[in-house]
BAFIMI-988497 format. One record per residue (C-alpha): residue in one letter; x, y, z. Coordinates in steps of 0.001 Angstrom, whole numbers, plus 500000, padded with zeros to 6 digits. Example, Ala and Ser with C-alpha at 12.3 -4.5 7.8 and 13.67 -1.06 7.14 Angstrom:
# BAFIMI-988497
A512300495500507800S513670498940507140
//
This chain:
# BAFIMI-988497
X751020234803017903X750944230773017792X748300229369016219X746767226798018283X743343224603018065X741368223020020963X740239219615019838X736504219631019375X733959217469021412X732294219752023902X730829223125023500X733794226131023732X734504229373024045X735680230971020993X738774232863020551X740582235135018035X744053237015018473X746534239378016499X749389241639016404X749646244822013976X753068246783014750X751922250731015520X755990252237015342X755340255660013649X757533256246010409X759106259330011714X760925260202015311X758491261781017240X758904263378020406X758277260605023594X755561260868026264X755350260113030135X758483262536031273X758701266146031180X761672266090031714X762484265337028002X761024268723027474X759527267194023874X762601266628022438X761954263920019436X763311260258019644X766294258747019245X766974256273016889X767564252948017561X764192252000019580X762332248805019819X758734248037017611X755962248918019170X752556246937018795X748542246801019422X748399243038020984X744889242329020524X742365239374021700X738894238653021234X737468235754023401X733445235672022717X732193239300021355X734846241473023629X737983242771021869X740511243789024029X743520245376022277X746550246345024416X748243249468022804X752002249829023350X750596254457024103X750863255975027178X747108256406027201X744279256550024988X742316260459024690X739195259610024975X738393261795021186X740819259083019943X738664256221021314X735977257512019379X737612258641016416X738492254565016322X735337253722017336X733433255434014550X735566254158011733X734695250841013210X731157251359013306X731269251596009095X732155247650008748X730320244581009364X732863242776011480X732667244718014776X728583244600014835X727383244010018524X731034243723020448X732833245603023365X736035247437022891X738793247964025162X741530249886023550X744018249609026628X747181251783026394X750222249729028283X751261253147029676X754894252786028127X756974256081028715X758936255313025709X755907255535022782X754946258892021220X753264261404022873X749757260280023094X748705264037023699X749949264542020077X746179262553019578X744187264157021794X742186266664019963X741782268572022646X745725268985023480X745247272695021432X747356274826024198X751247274856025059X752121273219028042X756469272639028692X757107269378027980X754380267505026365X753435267366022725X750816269717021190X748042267627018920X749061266471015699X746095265990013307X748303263935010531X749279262001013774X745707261035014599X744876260242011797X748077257647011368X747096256383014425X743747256455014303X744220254067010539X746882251592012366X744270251121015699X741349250372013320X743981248399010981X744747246098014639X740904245665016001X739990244267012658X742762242023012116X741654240530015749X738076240439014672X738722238948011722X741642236078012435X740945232519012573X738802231105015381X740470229545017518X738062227227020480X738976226765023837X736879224691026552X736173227073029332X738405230045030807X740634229757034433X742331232432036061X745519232192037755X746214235004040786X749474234944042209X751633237066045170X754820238507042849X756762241200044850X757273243425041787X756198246640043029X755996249637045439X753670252491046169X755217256177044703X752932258450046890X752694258636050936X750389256107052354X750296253558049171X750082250110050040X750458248355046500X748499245472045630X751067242298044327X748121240310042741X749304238963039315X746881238082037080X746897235763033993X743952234438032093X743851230814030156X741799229111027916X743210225507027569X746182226270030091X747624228648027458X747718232691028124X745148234691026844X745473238040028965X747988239112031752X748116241915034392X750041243562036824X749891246857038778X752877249027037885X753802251639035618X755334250967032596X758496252832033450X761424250745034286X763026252762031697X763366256217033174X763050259924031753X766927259812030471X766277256476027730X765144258148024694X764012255759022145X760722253647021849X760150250952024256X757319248502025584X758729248628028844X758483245220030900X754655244714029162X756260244021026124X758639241500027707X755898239910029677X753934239537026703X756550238359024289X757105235386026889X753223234345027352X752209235306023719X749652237273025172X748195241089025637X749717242531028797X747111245286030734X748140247788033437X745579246774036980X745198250023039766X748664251229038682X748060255459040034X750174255289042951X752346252284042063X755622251947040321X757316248736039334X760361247294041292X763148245601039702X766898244598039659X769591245126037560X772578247170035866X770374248966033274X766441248976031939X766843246034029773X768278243482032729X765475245532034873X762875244426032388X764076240560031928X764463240187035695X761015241771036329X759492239285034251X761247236187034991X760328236434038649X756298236945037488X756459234121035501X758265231779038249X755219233222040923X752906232333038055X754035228903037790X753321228288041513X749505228734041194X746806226720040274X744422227924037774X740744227876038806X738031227960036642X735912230902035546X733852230426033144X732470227116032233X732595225263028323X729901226953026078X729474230131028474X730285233742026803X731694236911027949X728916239224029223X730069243173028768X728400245884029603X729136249735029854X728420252367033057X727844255877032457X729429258084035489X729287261756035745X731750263182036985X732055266477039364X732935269775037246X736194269994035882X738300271774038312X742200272472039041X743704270712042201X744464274049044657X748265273504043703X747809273257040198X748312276552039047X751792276871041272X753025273615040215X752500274461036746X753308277857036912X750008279348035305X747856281897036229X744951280602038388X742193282200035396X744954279958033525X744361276997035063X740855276647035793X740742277453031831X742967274902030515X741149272038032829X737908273465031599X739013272767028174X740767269889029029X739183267538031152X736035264882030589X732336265315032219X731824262295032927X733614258596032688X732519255505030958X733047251885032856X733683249126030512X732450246193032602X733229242467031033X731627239577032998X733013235712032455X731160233749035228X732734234661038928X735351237068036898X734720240406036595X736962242550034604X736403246758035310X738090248833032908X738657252478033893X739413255430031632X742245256794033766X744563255538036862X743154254761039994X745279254106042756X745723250868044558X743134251698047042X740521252594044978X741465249282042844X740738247761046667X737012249644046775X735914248419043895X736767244741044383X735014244944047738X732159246139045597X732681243420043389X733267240878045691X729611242100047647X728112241721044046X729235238339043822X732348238258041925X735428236793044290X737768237792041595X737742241225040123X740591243043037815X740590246509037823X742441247927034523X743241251285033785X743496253298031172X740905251870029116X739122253996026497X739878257076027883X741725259316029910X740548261354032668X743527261765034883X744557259885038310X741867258860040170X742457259099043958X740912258359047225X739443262157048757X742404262079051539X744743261201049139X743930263895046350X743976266019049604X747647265388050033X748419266956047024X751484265855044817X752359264883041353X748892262725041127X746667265030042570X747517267912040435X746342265854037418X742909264936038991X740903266806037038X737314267000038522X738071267137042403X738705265371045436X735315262685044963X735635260932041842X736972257997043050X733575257899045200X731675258705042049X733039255806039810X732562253453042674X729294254270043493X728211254030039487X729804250409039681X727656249544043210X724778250651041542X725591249004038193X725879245648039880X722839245384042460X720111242883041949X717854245770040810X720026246697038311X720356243163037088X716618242573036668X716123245842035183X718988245142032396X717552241890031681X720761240136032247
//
């Protein structure tokens, strides 16, 4: 990334970014589509990378994975805990949700059954990965500071995506975060998957356009039930034109202000349990498992509960969720927000974590792709947003000591 300086005179923000490249030595077989029925990687693929930022004591590191297992987080997050460096900050590992990176199953330590088409766990793959994540957060944490005066926030309408399940109305906020007018942080809800199940070799996907032309971490919003929508003759035009219309829509909004010269992040985390682990009634036929099957490989498989990483930079709040929530939960918990005081609220996915989609109750009652990997019932939508409510009354702020 471009090194850049704020000249000094009033109090600032501070600011530290890297880049580490994460492209595994070897082919390995590609996660996101079945369909590929684990067969390993082409060659030929693009670099893949862990864009990281840290503005204040939050490090947010955007991880070109389709999603983080949540005994990966941890595995990070205790080799972390050994240094000096990391003492007293947030993490966000945030996987991009690329189709076209390695099977992210292959580090999930609790990935110990067969399933068609996904990637048993790979303990000298962890442990790679595990080295090259810890390898990114401390380059981040330990590049040169770099002082900005005061954070805005530009939201902007881009048409650049449409809902994948019955009844999905897809939020077209863009989001993109600047300290000094330059990009720190971008988002946008849609899947990383402009390149479909039949391109075989590593990819960012548009993320890794988008952030190539800001010079900034790109994070996935309420992407469950929303896929992106672009033009073109093949993936690579798709990506290019994807991102060229964000950035004109981003150009045609004014930044406001969010948090003022001198002011810091505020983070803080929200414990949520979570409803027993069970399958979705179709499960078992769509997967073509026993039902004692299937209630024992989501028993085995699934999280208890769900950890909300909230950061807070003045009327900004930033909600990271540990799976994919659907645009209309992403809507429930900015009313929350907004009741809370915070008119502008990202929701991010896939952040530390991974316990399946997370869907409205009609919606997991539908059934479908989504539903069948919601993992503990048709209310945990209601749960998360409920932990959030709570974690942002008044009462909660005084008791907190915020």
């Amino acid at each position: 990334m471009l090194t850049w300086i704020a000249a000094l005179g009033f109090a600032t923000v501070t600011v530290r970014t890297a880049d580490t490249d994460i492209t595994p030595p070897d082919l390995l077989p590609l996660g996101g589509y079945t369909a590929r029925k684990g067969a390993v990687a082409e060659a030929g693929g693009h670099r893949l990378y862990a864009r990281g930022i840290e503005i204040g004591d939050v490090t947010v590191v955007a991880l070109d994975m389709l999603t983080v297992p949540d005994g990966f987080f941890q595995a990070v997050s205790d080799e972390l805990s050994k240094g000096q460096e990391g003492r007293g900050k947030a993490l966000w590992l945030v996987a991009t949700h690329t189709h076209c990176a390695p099977d992210s199953q292959m580090l999930n330590p609790q990935m110990t059954f067969a399933v068609p088409g996904i990637a048993p766990y790979s303990e000298r793959w962890f442990r790679w990965y595990v080295a090259r994540t810890v390898a990114a957060v401390q380059a981040v944490r330990t590049a040169p500071v770099r002082a900005v005066h005061g954070l805005s926030l530009r939201r902007f309408r881009a048409d650049l995506n449409r809902g994948r399940r019955p009844g999905a109305k897809p939020d077209k906020t863009g989001w993109v975060l600047e300290g000094d007018g330059r990009p720190l942080l971008a988002s946008y809800p849609a899947h990383a998957t402009i390149h479909d199940e039949t391109w075989n070799r590593t990819d960012g996907d548009w993320p890794t356009v988008l952030a190539d032309r800001l010079d900034a971490p790109v994070i996935p919003g309420a992407i469950g039930d929303v896929s992106p929508r672009a033009t073109g003759p093949g993936p690579v035009e798709k990506c290019r034109n994807f991102v060229e219309s964000f950035l004109r829509n981003m150009s045609c909004d004014v930044p406001v202000p969010v948090l003022s010269p001198g002011a810091s992040p505020e983070s803080e985390d929200v414990r949520c349990t979570l409803d027993p682990p069970v399958p979705h009634p179709t499960f078992a036929k769509s997967y073509s498992v026993p039902d004692a099957l299937a209630q024992v490989v989501i028993g085995k498989f699934a999280q208890r509960s769900a950890t909300l990483r909230l950061v807070k930079m003045g009327k900004f709040l930033l909600v990271g969720i540990p799976g994919e929530p659907t645009a209309e939960v992403g809507r429930r918990i900015q009313a929350v927000a907004r009741k809370a005081g915070f008119p502008h609220c990202l929701v991010v996915s896939h952040v530390d974590g991974w316990i399946g989609y997370v869907l409205t109750p009609s919606d997991y009652d539908r059934g479908g792709y989504e539903a069948t990997l919601s993992f503990n019932g048709r209310s945990t939508s209601e749960k998360i947003v409920e932990c959030l409510s709570s974690a942002l009354s008044p009462k909660a702020t005084v008791r907190r000591g915020i």
